[in-house]
C-alpha positions in Angstrom: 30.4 -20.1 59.1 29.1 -19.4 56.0 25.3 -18.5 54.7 24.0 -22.0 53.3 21.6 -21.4 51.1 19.9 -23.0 48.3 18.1 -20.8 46.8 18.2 -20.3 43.0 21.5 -18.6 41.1 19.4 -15.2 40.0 17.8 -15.0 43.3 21.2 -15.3 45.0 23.4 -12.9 42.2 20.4 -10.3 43.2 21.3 -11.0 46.7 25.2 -10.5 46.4 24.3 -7.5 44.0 22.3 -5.4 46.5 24.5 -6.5 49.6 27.2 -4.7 47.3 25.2 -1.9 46.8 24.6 -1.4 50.3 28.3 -1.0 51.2 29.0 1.0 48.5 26.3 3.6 49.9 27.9 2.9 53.2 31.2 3.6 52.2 30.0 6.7 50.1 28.2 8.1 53.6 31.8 8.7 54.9 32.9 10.4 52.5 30.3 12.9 52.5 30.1 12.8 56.1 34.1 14.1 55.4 32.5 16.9 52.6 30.3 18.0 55.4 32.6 19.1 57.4 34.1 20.8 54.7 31.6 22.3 51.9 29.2 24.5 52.8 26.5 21.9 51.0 28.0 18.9 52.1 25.2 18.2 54.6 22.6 17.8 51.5 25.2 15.4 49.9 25.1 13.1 53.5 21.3 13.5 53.7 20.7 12.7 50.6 23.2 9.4 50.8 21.2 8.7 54.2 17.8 8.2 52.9 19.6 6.6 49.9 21.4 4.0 52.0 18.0 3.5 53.8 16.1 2.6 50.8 18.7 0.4 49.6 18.6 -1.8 52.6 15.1 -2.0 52.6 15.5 -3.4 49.3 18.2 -5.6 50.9 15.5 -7.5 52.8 13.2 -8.1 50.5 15.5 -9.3 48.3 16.6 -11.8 50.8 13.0 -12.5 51.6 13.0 -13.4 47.9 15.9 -15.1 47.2 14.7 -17.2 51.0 11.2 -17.9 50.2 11.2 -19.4 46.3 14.4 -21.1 46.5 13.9 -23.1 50.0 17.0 -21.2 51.4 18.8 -20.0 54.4 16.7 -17.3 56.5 19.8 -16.1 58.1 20.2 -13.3 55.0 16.7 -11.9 56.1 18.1 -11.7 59.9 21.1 -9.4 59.1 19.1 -7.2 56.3 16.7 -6.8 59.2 19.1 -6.1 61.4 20.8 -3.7 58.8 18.1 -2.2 58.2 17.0 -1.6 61.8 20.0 -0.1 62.7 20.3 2.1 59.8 17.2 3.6 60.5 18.3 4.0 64.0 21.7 6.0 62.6 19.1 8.2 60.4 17.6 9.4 63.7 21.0 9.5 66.0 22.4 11.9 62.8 18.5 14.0 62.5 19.0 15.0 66.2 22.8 15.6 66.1 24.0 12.6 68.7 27.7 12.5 67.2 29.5 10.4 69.9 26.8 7.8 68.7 26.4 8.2 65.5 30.2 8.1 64.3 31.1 4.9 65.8 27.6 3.2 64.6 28.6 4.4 60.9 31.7 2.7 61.7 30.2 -0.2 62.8 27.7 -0.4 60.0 30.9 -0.4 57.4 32.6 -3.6 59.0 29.6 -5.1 59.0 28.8 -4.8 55.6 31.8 -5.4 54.3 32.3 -8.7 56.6 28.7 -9.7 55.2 29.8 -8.9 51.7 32.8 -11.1 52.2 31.1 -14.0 53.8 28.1 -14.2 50.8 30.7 -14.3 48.4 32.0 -17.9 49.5 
């Protein structure tokens, strides 16, 4: 089912832009999770990219609080950037105290997601 919105074109072009964003930074979180385990400083690289990733969904929701709110649209982008962005903050304190077994497969998680939700916002 795709998002039905009918907000205005900028509103929903910011909306696609920062949901792109978003899995970029998600994607790029692998890949220094992979120089962590590998570079002697590639624990600042995924640290920084953490609080990176978290600042860019937070900018995911109020985005889609804008692009919901002037344009008369769908909510149901403000549900999953909530839900992004609680579970991102969630993976920030799984990886702060070390919980690997729950932290790897939540990254995963958090990349289909994205990506899926990138997909279905493009339609």
């Amino acid at each position: 089912m795709a998002t039905q919105t009918t907000a205005k074109p900028a509103n929903l072009k910011l909306l696609h832009t920062t949901v792109v964003l978003q899995t970029a930074a998600v994607f790029l979180q692998s890949v220094t999770a992979g120089l962590m385990m590998t570079l002697p400083y590639g624990h600042v690289l995924h640290s920084a990219g953490s609080y990176t990733l978290w600042v860019v969904t937070v900018v995911h929701l109020v985005v889609a609080v804008l692009a919901w709110r002037p344009g008369g649209g769908s909510p149901q982008p403000i549900w999953y950037a909530a839900g992004f962005l609680a579970l991102i903050t969630a993976q920030v304190y799984i990886g702060v105290f070390h919980l690997t077994a729950l932290h790897v497969p939540l990254a995963a998680a958090l990349l289909v997601a994205s990506v899926v939700y990138l997909f279905r916002i493009r339609r």
